[in-house]
N, C-alpha and C positions, 0 to 999 in steps of 0.2 A: 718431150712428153712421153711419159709411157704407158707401154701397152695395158688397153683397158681390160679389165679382169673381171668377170660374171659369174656368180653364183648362186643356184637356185639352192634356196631352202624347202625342202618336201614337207615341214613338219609335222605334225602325226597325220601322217595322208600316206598311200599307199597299198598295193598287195600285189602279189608274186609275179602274177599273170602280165597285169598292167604296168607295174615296172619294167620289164623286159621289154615291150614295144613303145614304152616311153623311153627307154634311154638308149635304145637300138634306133630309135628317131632320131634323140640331141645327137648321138654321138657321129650319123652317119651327115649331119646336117652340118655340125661344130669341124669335120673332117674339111669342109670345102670353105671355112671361112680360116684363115693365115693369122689372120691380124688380130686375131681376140684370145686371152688365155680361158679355160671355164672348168667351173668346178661344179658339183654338186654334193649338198651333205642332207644326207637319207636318215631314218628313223636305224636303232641297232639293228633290228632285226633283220634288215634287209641291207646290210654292210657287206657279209658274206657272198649276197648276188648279185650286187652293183658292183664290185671289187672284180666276181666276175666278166661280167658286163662291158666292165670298162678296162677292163686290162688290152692293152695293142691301142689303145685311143689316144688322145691329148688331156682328155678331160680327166680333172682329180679330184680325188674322193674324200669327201669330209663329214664328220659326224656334227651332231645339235647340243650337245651337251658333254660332258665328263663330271667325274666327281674329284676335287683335289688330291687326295690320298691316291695312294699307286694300289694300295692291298688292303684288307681288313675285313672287319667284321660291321658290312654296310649290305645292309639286304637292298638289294633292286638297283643297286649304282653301278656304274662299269669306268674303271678305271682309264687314263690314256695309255696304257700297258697293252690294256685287251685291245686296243682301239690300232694299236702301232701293229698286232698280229695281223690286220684288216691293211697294212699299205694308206692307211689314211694320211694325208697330209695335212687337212685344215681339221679346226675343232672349233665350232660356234663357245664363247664364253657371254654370257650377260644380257643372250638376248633381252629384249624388253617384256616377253610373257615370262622369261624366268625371272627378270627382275619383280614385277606385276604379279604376276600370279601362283608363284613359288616364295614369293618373299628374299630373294636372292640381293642380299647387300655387295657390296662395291668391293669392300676390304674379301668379303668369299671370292664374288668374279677375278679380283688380283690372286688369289691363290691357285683360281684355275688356272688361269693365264702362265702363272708361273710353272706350273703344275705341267701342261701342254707343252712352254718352251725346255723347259727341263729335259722330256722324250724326245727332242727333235722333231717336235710338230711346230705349224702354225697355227696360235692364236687366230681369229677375227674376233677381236673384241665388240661387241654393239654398246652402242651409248646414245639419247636422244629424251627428247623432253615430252613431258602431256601437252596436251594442248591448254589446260590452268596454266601450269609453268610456262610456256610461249608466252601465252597472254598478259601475265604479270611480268614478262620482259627477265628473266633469270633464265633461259636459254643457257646464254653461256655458262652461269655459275653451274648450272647441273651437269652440263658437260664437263667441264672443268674437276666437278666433284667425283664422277664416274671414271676419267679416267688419273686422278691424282692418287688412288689406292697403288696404280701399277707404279707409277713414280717411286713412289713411297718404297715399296717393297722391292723393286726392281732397276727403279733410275730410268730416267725418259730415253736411256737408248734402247733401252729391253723393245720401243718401238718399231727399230730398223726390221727386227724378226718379229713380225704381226700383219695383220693388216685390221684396220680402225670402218666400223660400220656406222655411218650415222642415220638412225632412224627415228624420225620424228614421231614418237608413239601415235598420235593424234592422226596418222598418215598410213595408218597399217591395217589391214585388213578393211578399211572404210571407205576405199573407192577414192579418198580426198588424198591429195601428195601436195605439196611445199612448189612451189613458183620453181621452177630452174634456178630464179634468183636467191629466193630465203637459201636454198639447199647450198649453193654456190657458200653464202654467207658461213654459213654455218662452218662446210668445209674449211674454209680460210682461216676462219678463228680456229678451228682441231690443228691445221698444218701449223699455225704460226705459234701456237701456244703450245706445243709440244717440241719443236724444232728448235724456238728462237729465233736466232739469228745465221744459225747454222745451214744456208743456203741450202747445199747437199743431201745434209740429211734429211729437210723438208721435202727437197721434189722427192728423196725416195719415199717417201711415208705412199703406203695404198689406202687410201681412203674411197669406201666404196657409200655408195646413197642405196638405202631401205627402206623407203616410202611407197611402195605400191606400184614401183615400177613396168612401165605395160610398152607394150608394141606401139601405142601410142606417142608417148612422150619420153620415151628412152633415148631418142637422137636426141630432143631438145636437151634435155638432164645432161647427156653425156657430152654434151659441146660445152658444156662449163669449165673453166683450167683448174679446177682443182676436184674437180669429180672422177672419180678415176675406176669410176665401174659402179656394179649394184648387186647389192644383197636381194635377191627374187625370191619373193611367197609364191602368190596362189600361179603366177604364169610360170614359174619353173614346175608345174603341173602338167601343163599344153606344151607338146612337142613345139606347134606351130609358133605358139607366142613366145616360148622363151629364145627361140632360132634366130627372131625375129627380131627379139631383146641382144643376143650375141652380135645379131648383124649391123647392128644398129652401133656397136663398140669398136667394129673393124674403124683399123687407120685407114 
């Protein structure tokens, strides 16, 4: 089994002041736990001081977004070029409000993705259904259709270098999260349907859960064999609870 891997998502949340004594918390907190990897990916603007922040730590630094293209004439987009000057190692592609609220098709997140592996960063692709889709039982097909663009364009090994977020949209920001079991579910069909048969390459795949995850039910979630961490909102905000969420991933 391995090590379970935590990342808080800040999304557009943040300022100067309060970052610095939020992540002078995770960090000195993440320092005394061995057994969990963790990252965090910050808003642009505050890349340059979490970079600082986090230099001498364990913790690695990732950004929310990229735009496919490395250079050009794209007002307000930041390349993974500028992002690799930052030391960033992860790069959120596809979240579900970029998908939702951006209009961000499957075939563009594959270009990010390819985009991010290209630079020698890491991908965390997100992928995950409404709660209509659940309920009409097409789970899997939307999974399935989310991440078949990267297939496509890349071939399912392009997986080994990524890690794979499954967030049940219907589970995000609303307090409500998927049983241990649906989640478990869900994971299973991502590993096996990407993997195959391929033993090996299956246990490597990092498949993290994005549901709303809390100080709460982060042991239950994480006792699942194919849950292999969590993508964290609003508690990678609270020093207290996302520590809490790390400790909860120690072996």
């Amino acid at each position: 089994m391995q090590r379970k891997f935590i990342v808080g998502n800040w999304k557009m949340n943040g300022a100067l002041a309060n970052n610095e004594t939020l992540l002078k918390e995770v960090a000195n907190g993440v320092a005394k736990m061995p057994g969990v990897d963790c990252a965090v990916c910050v808003p642009f603007p505050y890349l340059a001081q979490t970079q600082s922040l986090l230099h001498g730590t364990s913790i690695k630094l990732g950004a929310q977004n990229v735009h496919q293209a490395n250079k050009g004439a794209y007002t307000g987009e930041v390349s993974v070029s500028m992002l690799s000057d930052f030391n960033c190692d992860y790069v959120i592609v596809g979240h579900s409000e970029r998908r939702n609220l951006f209009g961000e098709s499957s075939q563009l997140v594959a270009e990010k993705f390819a985009s991010v592996q290209k630079a020698g960063l890491l991908p965390i692709i997100c992928v995950g259904e409404t709660l209509e889709q659940r309920e009409t039982g097409i789970t899997e097909a939307v999974v399935t259709e989310q991440l078949a663009e990267v297939s496509k364009l890349l071939g399912e090994q392009s997986f080994r270098t990524s890690v794979i977020a499954y967030e049940p949209v219907w589970a995000i920001g609303t307090g409500k999260t998927a049983t241990p079991e649906q989640a478990q579910e869900v994971h299973a069909f991502i590993r096996k349907n990407i993997a195959g048969f391929d033993e090996e390459f299956g246990q490597a795949l990092c498949i993290l859960y994005g549901g709303s995850v809390n100080p709460t039910n982060a042991a239950e979630l994480f006792s699942m064999p194919d849950i292999d961490g969590g993508l964290i909102g609003g508690a990678s905000l609270v020093a207290e609870d996302f520590l809490a969420i790390c400790n909860a991933g120690q072996k």
